[in-house]
C-alpha positions as a printed Julia matrix, in Angstrom:
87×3 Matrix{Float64}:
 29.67  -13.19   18.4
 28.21  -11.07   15.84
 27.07  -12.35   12.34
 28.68  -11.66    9.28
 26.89  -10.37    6.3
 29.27  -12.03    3.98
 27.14  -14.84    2.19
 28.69  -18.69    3.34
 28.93  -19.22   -0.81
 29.58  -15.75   -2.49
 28.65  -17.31   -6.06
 25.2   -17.38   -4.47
 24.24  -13.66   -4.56
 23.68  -13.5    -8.52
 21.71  -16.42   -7.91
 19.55  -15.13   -5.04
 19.2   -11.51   -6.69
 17.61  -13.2    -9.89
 15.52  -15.54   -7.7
 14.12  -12.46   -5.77
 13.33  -10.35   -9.0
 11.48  -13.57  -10.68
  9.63  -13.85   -7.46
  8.9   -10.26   -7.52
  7.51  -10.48  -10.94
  5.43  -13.62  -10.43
  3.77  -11.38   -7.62
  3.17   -8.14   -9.97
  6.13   -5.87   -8.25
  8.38   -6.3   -10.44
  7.81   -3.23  -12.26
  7.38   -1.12   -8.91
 10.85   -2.7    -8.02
 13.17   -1.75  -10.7
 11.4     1.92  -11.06
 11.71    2.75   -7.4
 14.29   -0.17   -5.95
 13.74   -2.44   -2.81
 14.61    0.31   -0.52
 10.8     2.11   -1.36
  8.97   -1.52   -1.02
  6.71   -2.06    1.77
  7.81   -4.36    4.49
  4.52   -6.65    3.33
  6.06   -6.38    0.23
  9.72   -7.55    0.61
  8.21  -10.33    3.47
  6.04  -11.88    0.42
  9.0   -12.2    -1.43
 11.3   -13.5     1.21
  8.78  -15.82    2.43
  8.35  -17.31   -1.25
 12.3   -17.51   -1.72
 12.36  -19.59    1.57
  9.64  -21.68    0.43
 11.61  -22.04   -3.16
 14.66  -23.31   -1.68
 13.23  -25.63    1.01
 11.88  -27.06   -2.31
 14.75  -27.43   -4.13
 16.73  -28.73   -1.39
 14.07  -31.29   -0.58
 13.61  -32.21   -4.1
 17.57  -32.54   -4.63
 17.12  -34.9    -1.3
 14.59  -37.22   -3.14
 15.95  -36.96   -6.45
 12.72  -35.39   -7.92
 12.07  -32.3    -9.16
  9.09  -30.1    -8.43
  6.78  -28.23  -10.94
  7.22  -25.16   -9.02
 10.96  -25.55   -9.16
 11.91  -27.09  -12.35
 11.22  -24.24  -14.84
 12.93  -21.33  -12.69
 15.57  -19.18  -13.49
 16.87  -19.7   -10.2
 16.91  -23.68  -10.84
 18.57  -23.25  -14.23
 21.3   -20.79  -12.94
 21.95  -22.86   -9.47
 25.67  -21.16   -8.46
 25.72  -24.26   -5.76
 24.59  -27.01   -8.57
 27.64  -29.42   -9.21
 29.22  -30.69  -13.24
């Protein structure tokens, strides 16, 4: 069966988008990014960023697990803007 490319929570794409752009600016790409778009990025590139959004939300997910928050996590956009965080 093939996959779908429909996100399991659609509220999450806003979320991931501004994750991947922070990311992108933490690592100095930013810039290059919203100049050229993703589409012009290395694949080095676009795997730093991936890699560091996987790392970010094994993180949170752990850290939401424990009850604890993270330095790395606390003070994000991403963490602030949560589409999955619950009232």
């Amino acid at each position: 069966m093939a996959r779908s490319s429909k996100p399991v929570n659609p509220g999450s794409a806003s979320a991931l988008d501004r994750m991947k752009y922070e990311i992108a600016g933490e690592l100095g790409i930013a810039d290059r990014v919203r100049s050229q778009g993703w589409a012009t990025m290395t694949s080095a590139d676009c795997g730093r960023v991936g890699g560091q959004m996987v790392r970010r939300m094994i993180e949170q997910y752990e850290s939401g697990l424990s009850g604890t928050t993270t330095q790395a996590t606390s003070g994000t956009l991403t963490a602030q803007y949560d589409a999955n965080k619950q009232p």
